[in-house]
N, C-alpha and C positions, 0 to 999 in steps of 0.2 A: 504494500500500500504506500503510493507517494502522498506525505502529509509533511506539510507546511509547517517546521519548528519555529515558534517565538515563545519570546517570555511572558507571563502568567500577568497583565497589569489590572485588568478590568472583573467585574463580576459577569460579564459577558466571555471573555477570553479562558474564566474557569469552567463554565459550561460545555464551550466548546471543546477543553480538552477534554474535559469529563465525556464530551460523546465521544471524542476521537478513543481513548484511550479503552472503551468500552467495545469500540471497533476491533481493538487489538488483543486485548487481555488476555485472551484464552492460547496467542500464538505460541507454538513450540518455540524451545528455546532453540535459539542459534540461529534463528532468522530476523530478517530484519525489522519482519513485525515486534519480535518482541524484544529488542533493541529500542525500538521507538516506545513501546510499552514504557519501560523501565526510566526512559528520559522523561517522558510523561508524567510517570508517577515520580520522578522527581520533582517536577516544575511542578507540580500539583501540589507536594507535600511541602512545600514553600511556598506556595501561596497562603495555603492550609495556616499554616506555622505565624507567619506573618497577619493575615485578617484576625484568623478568629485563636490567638493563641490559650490555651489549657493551663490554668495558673496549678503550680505543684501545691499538693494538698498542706495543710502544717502539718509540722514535723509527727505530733500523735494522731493524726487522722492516718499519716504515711507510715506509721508503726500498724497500726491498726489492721491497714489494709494488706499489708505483707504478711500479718499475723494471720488474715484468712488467707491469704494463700499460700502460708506454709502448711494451714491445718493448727496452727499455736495455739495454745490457752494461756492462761496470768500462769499457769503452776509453769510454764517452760520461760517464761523472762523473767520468772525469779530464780529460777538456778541458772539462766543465765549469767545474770548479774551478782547474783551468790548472797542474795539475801532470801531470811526464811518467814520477812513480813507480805502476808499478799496486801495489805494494807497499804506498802508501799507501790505496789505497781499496777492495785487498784486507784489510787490517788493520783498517779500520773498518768492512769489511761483516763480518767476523768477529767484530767486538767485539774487539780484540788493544790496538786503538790509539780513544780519545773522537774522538765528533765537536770541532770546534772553533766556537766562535762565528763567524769567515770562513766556515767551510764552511759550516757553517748557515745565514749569510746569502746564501752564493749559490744552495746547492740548494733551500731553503723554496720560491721563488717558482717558478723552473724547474720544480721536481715537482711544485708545488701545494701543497706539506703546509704546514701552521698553524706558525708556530713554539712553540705551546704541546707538541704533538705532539712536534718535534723536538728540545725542553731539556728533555725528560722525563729523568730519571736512569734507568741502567740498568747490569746488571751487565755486567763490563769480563772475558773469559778472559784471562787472562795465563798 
């Protein structure tokens, strides 16, 4: 398929890739359809990225959600962290009590999460 590459400027210019790229999507790889695919779906995921961007959750909404998808409960970030209060890491899943910089250093890497992620400021319920 000969199609006309440019960059993504208008809300009209995203439709159209979006049809173009829907023309192509399913091509085998190694052809030039899906060469053009894959340019598409870059210039797509930049415009994506750029209009409408996905702010990252705060830092315990971002524990939270890695904890469903490790399968975790409190009883496993507290032997994490190596304490034997659930107290304590029921008060931080609640916002009651801040993370700590210890804690942070040990859950970042266990969960995955960035530590830019988890020293984000956020509100505290007291």
């Amino acid at each position: 398929m000969n199609i006309e590459i440019k960059p993504i400027r208008t809300e009209k210019d995203y439709r159209v890739a979006l049809e173009k790229l829907e023309a192509v999507f399913d091509a085998p790889k190694g052809t030039a359809d899906n060469d053009l695919a894959e340019v598409l779906i870059t210039l797509i995921d930049k415009y994506e990225s750029e209009k409408y961007p996905i702010e990252a959750p705060d830092p315990i909404e971002a524990i939270k959600i890695r904890m469903a998808e490790m399968d975790l409960h409190q009883k496993d970030l507290m032997d994490m962290i190596g304490t034997k209060s659930r107290g304590t890491i029921s008060n931080i899943l609640n916002k009651r009590r801040p993370l700590t910089l210890p804690v942070i250093r040990i859950l970042g890497p266990k969960l995955g999460l960035s530590f830019d992620i988890l020293v984000k400021d956020y509100r505290l319920n007291y």
